[in-house]
N, C-alpha and C positions, 0 to 999 in steps of 0.2 A: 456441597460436600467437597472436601479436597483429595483430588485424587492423584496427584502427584506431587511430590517435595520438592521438586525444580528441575532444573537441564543447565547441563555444565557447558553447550554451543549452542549459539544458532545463527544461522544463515538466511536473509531474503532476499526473496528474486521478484522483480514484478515491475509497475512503471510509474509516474509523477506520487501514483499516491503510497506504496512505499515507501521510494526516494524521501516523500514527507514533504511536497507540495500541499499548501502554502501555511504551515507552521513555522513563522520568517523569524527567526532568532536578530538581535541586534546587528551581528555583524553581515545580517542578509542570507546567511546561510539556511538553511532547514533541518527539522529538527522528524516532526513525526511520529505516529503511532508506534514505528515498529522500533525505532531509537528509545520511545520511551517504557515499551515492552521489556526492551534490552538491559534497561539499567536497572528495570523494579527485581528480571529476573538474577543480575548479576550479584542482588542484595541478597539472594539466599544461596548462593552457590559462590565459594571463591574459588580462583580461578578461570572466571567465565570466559569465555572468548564471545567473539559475536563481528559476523560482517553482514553488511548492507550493500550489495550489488546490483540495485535498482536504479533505473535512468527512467526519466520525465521521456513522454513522447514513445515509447519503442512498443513496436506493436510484438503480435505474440509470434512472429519469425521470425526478430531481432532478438527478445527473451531466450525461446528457447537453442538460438545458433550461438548466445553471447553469453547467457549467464547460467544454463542450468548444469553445462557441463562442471563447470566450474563451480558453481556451488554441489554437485552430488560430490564430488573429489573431493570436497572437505568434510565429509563425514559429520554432521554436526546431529548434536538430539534432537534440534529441534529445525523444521524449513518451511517457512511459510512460500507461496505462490498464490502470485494475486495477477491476471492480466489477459487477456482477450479487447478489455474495453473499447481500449484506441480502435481498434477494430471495429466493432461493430455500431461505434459513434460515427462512422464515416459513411458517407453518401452509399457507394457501393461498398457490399464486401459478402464475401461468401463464407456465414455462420458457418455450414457445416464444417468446411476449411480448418476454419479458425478452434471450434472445439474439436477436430484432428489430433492439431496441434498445442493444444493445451491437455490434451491427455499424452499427448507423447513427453511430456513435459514432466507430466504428472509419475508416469510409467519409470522416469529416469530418477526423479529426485527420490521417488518410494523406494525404490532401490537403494541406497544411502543405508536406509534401516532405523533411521531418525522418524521423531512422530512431523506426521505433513499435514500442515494446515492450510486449506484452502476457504477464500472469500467468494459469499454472494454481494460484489461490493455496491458502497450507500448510492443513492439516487436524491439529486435537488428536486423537488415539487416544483413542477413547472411543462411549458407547451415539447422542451426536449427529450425529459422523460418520457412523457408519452407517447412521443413518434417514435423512442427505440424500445421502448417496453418491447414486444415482442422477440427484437432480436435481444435485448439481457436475458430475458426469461431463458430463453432457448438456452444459452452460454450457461446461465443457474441451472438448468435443469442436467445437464452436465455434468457440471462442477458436483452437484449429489451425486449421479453416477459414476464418477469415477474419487467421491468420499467413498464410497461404498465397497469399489473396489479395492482399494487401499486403507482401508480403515484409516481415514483421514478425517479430520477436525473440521466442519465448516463453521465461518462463524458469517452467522445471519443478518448482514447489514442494509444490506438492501429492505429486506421485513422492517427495519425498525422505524417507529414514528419520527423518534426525534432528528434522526441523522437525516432526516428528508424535509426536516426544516430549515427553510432561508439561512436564518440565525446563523446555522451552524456552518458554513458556506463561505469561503472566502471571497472577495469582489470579481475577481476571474468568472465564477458561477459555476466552475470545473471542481478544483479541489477545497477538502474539507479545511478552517481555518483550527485556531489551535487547540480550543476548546471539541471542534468536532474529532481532532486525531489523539484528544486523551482519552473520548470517550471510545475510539474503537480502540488504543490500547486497553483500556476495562474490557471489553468486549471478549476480544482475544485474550484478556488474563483470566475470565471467568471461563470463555470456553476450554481453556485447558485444565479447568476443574480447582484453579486458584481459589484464594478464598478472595469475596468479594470487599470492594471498598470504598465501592457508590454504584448506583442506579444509573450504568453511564446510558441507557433510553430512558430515563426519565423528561417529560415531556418540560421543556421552556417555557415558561410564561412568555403569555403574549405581546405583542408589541403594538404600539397602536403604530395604524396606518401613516403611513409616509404622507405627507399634503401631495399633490400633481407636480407642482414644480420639482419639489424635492426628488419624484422618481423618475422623473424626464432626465432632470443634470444625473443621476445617477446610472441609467439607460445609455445617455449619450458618452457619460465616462467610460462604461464598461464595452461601449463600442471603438472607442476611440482608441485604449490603453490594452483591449485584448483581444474583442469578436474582428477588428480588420486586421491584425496582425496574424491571427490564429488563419482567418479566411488565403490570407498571403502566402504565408507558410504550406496552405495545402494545393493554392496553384501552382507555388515552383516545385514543390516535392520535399520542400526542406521541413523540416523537425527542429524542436527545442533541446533534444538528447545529442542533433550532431556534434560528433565531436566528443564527446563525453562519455565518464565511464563510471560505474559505480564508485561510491567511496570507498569501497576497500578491495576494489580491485586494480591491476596494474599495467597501464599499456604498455609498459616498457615491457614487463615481464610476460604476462601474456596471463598471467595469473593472479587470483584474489586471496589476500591474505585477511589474519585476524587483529581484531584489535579488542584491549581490557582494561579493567581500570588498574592503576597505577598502584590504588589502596584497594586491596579487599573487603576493608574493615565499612569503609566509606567510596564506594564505587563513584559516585557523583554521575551527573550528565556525561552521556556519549562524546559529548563536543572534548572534555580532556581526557580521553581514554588514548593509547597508545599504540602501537604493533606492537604484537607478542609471534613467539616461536619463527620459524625460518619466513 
């Protein structure tokens, strides 16, 4: 049933998988769940404004020192917050810490007054999920409690079959590919009581098994082209986000601005939408 006729802002905070790693547009850029949320909602609402202030890599004291501030100040209807993960994917890291700081997170953007949607985000089926299952669940069991508090939207991706299928999984083995971040945009359009417009957990058809060779050369690519790069980056300390800022925020200015479509009539994809207002 549909419980709301749309939202004239929205604003997201969070990390690679906001940003919209690895839904790889032509020109290399990234595109995303929450970009293609953006446009379905800007088709009932003209007017819509919408920024994306999400960086690959930043754990959740980079988030909440870098982008919540800045996004509660824009007042938008609508703020997703998606992030702890990096955290608790990391050899050491102190949960409790970490869900601290993701309800202080929480505490600030609910403030805003806008409706806050927060993720139990998806999980690859595999030996890495299972070594952190404990510490996600902990971070999810959170994330309910402080929906709770703030009468806040979760939407349940983690629970779902399909999105923890291979398939849907970009070659990294980290983020969703394109097909898996339209289905959490369905996801997120049905949790906020949209009307629906596919079964984005409907389960894949199977794929028959790889031959041995074939998942060796594929083993050996995804070691070569991302598990020693990703392993390198956490001996120096360095990150994929250094250096980098959301797309619609500003390091010059120090501040996140909106961007809309051009046509209200025909909003098209985020990639030709504009800056609006100061």
């Amino acid at each position: 049933m549909e419980t709301n006729v749309g939202y004239n802002s929205f604003v997201a905070v969070g990390d690679s998988f906001t940003e919209g790693m690895s839904d790889t547009l032509p020109d290399g850029s990234y595109r995303g769940w929450a970009d293609l949320l953006a446009a379905r909602l800007a088709a009932r609402a003209p007017g819509f404004r919408y920024a994306n202030l999400a960086v690959r890599g930043k754990l959740i004291d980079q988030i909440a020192d870098e982008q919540c501030g800045p996004a509660a100040s824009m007042g938008a209807d609508l703020v997703t917050l998606v992030g702890g993960l990096n955290d608790v994917l990391r050899p050491h890291c102190d949960v409790a810490r970490v869900c601290a700081r993701l309800g202080e997170c929480a505490d600030l953007l609910a403030r805003g007054g806008g409706q806050l949607v927060l993720m139990r985000s998806p999980g690859r089926r595999g030996p890495v999920l299972e070594r952190f299952r404990p510490r996600m669940e902990e971070l999810f069991a959170t994330i309910d409690e402080l929906a709770s508090r703030h009468g806040a939207v979760v939407v349940d991706l983690y629970g779902s079959r399909a999105l923890a299928d291979p398939q849907l999984w970009a070659e990294d083995r980290l983020h969703l590919n394109a097909e898996g971040h339209r289905r959490a945009a369905e996801a997120v359009w049905q949790a906020l009581g949209l009307p629906a417009e596919a079964d984005w957990d409907a389960t894949l058809p199977a794929e028959a098994p790889p031959r041995w060779t074939a998942r060796r050369t594929a083993d050996l690519r995804f070691a070569r082209e991302h598990l020693v790069p990703w392993i390198g980056r956490r001996l120096t300390g360095r990150s994929t986000g250094d250096g980098r800022t959301g797309a619609q925020f500003s390091a010059e200015s120090g501040r996140a601005f909106w961007i809309g479509p051009a046509d209200d009539a025909n909003p098209g994809p985020v990639t030709g939408w504009r800056q609006v207002g100061a």
